[in-house]
C-alpha positions in Angstrom: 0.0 0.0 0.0 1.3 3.2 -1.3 2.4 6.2 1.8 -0.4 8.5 0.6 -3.2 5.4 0.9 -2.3 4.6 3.7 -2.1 8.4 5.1 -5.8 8.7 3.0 -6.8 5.8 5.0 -5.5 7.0 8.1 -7.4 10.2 8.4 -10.5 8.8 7.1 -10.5 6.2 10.1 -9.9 9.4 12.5 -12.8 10.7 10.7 -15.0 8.3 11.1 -13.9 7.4 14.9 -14.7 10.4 14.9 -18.1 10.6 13.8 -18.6 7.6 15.6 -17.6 9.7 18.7 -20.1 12.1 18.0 -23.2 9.8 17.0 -22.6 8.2 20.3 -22.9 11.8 22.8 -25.5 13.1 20.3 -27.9 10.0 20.1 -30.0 10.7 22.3 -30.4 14.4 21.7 -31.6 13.3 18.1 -33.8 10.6 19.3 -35.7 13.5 20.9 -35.5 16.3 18.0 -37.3 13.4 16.1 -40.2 13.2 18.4 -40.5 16.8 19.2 -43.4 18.6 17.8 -43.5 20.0 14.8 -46.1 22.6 12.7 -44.4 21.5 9.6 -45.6 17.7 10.1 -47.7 16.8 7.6 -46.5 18.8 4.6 -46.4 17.7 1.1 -42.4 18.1 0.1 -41.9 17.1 -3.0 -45.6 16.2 -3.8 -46.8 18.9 -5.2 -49.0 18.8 -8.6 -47.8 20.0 -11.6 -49.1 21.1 -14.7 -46.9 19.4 -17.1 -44.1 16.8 -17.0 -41.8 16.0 -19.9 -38.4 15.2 -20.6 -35.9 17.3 -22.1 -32.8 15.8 -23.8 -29.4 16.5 -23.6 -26.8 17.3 -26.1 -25.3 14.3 -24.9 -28.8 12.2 -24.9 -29.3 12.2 -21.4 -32.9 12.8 -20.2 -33.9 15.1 -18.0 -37.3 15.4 -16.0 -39.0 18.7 -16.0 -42.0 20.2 -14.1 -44.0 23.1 -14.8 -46.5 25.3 -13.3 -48.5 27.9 -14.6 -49.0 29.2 -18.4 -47.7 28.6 -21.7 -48.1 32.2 -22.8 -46.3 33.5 -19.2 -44.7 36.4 -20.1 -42.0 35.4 -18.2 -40.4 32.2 -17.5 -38.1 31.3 -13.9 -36.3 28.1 -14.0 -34.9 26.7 -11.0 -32.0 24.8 -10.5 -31.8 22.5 -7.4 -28.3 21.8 -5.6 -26.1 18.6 -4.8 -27.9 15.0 -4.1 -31.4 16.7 -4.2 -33.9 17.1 -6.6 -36.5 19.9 -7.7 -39.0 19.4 -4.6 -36.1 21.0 -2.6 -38.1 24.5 -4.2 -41.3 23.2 -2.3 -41.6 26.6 -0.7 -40.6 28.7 -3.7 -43.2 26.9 -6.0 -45.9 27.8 -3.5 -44.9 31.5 -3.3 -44.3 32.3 -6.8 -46.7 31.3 -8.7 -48.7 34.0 -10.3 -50.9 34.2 -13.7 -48.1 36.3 -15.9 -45.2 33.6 -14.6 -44.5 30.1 -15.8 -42.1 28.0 -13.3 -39.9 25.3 -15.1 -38.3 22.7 -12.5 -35.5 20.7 -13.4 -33.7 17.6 -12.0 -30.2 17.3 -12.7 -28.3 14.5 -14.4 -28.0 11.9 -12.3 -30.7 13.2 -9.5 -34.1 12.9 -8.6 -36.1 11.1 -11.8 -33.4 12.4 -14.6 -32.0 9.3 -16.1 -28.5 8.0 -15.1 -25.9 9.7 -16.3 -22.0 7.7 -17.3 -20.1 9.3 -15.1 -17.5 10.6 -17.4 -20.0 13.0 -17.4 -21.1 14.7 -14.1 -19.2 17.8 -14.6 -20.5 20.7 -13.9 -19.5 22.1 -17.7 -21.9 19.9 -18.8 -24.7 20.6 -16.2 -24.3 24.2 -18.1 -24.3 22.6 -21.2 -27.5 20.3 -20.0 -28.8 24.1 -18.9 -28.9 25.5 -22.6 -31.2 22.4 -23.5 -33.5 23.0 -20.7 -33.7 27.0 -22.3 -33.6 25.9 -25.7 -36.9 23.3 -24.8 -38.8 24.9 -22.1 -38.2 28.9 -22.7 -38.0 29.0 -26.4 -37.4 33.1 -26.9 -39.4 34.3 -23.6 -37.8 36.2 -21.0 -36.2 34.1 -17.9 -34.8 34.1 -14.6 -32.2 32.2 -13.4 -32.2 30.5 -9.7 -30.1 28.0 -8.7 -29.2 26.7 -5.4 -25.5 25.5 -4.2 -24.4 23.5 -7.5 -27.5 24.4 -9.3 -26.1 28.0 -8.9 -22.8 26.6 -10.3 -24.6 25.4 -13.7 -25.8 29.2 -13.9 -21.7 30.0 -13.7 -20.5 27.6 -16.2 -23.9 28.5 -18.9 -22.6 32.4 -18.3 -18.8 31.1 -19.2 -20.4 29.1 -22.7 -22.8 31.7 -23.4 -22.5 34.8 -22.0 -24.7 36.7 -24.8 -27.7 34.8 -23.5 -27.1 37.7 -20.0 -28.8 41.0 -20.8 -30.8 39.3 -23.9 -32.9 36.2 -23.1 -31.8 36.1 -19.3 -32.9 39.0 -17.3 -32.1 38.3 -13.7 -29.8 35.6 -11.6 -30.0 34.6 -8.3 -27.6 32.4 -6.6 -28.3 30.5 -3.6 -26.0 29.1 -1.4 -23.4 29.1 -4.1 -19.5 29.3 -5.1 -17.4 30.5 -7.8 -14.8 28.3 -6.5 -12.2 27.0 -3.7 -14.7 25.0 -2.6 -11.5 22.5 -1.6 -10.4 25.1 1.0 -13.8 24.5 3.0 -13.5 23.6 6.2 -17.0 22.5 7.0 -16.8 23.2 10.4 -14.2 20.8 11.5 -11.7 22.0 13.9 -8.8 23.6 12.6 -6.1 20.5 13.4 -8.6 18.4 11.4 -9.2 20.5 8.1 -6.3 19.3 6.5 -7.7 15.5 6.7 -10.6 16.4 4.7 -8.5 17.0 1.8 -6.8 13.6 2.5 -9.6 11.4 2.8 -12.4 12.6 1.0 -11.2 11.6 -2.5 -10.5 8.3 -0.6 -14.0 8.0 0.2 -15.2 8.9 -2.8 -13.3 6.4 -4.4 -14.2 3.6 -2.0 -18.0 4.5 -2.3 -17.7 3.9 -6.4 -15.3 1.0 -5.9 -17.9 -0.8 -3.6 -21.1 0.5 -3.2 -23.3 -1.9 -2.0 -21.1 -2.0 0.9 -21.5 2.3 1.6 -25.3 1.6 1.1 -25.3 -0.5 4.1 -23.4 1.8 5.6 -25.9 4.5 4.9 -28.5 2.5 6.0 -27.2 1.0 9.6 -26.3 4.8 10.2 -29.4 6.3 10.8 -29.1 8.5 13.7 -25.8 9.6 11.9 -27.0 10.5 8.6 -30.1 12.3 10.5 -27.7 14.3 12.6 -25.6 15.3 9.4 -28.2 16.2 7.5 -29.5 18.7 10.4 -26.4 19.8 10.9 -24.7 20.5 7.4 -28.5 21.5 5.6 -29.9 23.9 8.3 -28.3 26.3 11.2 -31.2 26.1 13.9 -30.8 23.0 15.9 -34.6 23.3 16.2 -35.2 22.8 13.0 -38.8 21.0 11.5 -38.0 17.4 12.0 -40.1 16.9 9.5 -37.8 19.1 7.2 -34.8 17.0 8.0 -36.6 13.9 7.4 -37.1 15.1 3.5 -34.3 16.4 2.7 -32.7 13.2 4.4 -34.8 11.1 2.0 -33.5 13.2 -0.7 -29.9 13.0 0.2 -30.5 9.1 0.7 -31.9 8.5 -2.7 -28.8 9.9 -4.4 -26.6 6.7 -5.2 -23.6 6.3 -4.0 -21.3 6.3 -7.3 -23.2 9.7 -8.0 -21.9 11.5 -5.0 -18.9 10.2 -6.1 -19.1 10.9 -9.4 -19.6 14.6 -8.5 -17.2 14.8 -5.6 -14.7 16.2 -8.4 -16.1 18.7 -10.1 -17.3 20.3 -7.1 -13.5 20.4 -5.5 -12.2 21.6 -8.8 -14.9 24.1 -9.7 -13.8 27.4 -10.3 -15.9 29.7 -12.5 -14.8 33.3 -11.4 -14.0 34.1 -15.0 -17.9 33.8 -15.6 -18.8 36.5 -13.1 -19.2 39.7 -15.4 -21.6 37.8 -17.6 -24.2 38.4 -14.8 -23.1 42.6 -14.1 -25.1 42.9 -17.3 -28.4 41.4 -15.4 -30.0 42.2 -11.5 -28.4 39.5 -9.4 -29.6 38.6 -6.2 -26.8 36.5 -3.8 -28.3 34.8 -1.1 -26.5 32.4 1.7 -27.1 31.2 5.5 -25.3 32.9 8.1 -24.4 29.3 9.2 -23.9 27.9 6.1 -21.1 24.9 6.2 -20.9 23.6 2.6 -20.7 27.0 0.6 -20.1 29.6 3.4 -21.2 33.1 3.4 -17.6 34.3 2.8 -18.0 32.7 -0.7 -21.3 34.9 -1.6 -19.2 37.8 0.0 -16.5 37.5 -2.5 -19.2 37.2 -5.6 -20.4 40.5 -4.0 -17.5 41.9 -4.4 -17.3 41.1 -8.2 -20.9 42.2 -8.8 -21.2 45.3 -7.1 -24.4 46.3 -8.1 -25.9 42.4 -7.5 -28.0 42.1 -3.4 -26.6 39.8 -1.1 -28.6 38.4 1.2 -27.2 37.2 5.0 -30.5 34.9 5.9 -29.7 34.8 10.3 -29.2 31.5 11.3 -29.5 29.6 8.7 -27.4 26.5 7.2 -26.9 25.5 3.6 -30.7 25.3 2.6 -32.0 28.7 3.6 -34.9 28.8 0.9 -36.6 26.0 2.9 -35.2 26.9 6.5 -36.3 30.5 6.0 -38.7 30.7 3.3 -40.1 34.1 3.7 -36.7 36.3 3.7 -36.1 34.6 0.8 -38.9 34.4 -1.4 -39.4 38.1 -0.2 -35.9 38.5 -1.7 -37.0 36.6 -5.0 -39.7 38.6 -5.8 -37.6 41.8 -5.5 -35.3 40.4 -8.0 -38.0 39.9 -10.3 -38.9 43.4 -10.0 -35.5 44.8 -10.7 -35.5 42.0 -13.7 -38.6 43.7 -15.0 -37.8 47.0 -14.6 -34.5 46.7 -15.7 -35.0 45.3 -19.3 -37.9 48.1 -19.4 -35.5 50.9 -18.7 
């Protein structure tokens, strides 16, 4: 065994001791946010109707599932761009509040997630998830006016469709808004760990990765027997307020869960390597709204702060307390900041 597997395997057995560390102190403290009330019990996620499903088709054949609401003849058209190991019911809240008579909402699942087809994974880059972006325009929008939103790697396919095609910004495109998202350095992250420990993610991360592809029946399992683990990460790394709708956690859980394996891994790449900063004056020509939790783990605020400072003229939205998935965590301040944008996106082309 080569010095830097065994270092790789090293750290991801401190890791995971770790986390086994943690599971243990923490289990029953979860046990009990699982059983706590809840006013969001009940709710539909990711079950709400639609009023047409299709499939669009990539350039490289791939198929992806589309949902729309609202009219043909919509005036203007938002398309919405979920993040990493979701799938379009992660806009739940968004789809609720949105919706008017002059607006038609386009929902896509990206390759590889939620009931898009299978992608080789040669191709989960996030090039191509641009690329699989200009066929969702090209099929759904036609010449109509649209609005960009994407959250956390959703965001990130906005980036790399502004690198291919930045004439579409200030023509077709009229607004942007970024949730949760990076232009790159993602790999410097340090979600949350202690300082002493940060460099070990670096270390064994694309050794897990690897391992989940190489075997994944066996990091199913693992998923699996790791309940109380996987429910306390997803709490922790999704939302900032430990008192969070268990009900919340539960879906996004599901979500997270449903993602295979060898996809994570397949992604796990791109995301380290991503780096789109180039892209960034594409979107001065348009109203841009920035948006990230003040907890935020994955894609901290600092990342949203140095956008901001690129687009000076773009809002950037601190949502207090949140984590990664604001737009669900704290619906209102951002919905209330999405239909600002789409004022400015109106007015703007007007003027």
């Amino acid at each position: 065994m080569s010095g830097r597997r065994q270092w790789g395997m090293a750290a991801l057995g401190l890791l995971t001791a770790g986390a086994g560390a943690v599971v243990a102190v923490q289990q029953r403290r979860v046990a009990a946010a699982r059983r706590a009330p809840d006013v969001r019990a009940g709710t539909g996620f990711g079950r709400l109707p639609a009023d047409r499903t299709y499939r669009v088709r990539t350039d490289d054949g791939q198929a992806l599932y589309v949902e729309e609401v609202g009219p043909l003849d919509a005036p203007l058209v938002l398309v919405f761009v979920h993040g990493f190991t979701l799938a379009l019911g992660s806009w739940h809240y968004q789809r609720l509040a949105l919706a008017r008579p002059d607006r038609r909402l386009v929902f896509v699942d990206l390759r590889s997630h939620g009931r898009s087809e299978r992608a080789p994974s040669e191709s989960c880059e996030i090039d191509q998830l641009g690329r699989d972006l200009i066929s969702v325009l090209d099929t759904a929008t036609g010449d109509r006016p649209v609005v960009l939103v994407g959250h956390s790697m959703g965001g990130m396919s906005i980036l790399a469709l502004a690198e291919q095609r930045p004439e579409l910004f200030g023509q077709q495109v009229r607004g942007v808004a970024l949730l949760s998202t990076s232009s790159g350095g993602l790999a410097g992250v340090d979600l949350g760990l202690p300082k002493a420990l940060t460099p070990l993610k670096l270390v064994a991360l694309p050794v897990l990765a690897r391992g989940m592809r190489a075997r994944p029946k066996l990091a199913e399992l693992t998923r699996r027997l790791g309940s109380d683990l996987s429910w306390w990460l997803t709490r922790s790394y999704s939302f900032g307020d430990p008192d969070v709708s268990p009900a919340l956690v539960d879906y996004v859980g599901r979500l997270i869960a449903e993602t295979p394996v060898e996809v994570i891994a397949d992604f796990f790449g791109t995301l380290m390597g991503h780096d789109k900063v180039t892209a960034l004056p594409a979107l001065r020509r348009v109203p841009t709204l920035l948006a990230c939790g003040e907890q935020d783990r994955l894609t901290p605020l600092s990342h949203s702060q140095a956008m901001a400072k690129e687009l000076p003229d773009a809002e950037l939205l601190v949502v207090p307390g949140a984590g990664h998935l604001a737009m669900m965590e704290r619906p209102d301040l951002v919905d209330e900041a999405l239909e600002a944008l789409l004022t400015r996106a109106c007015g703007h082309h007007r003027a």
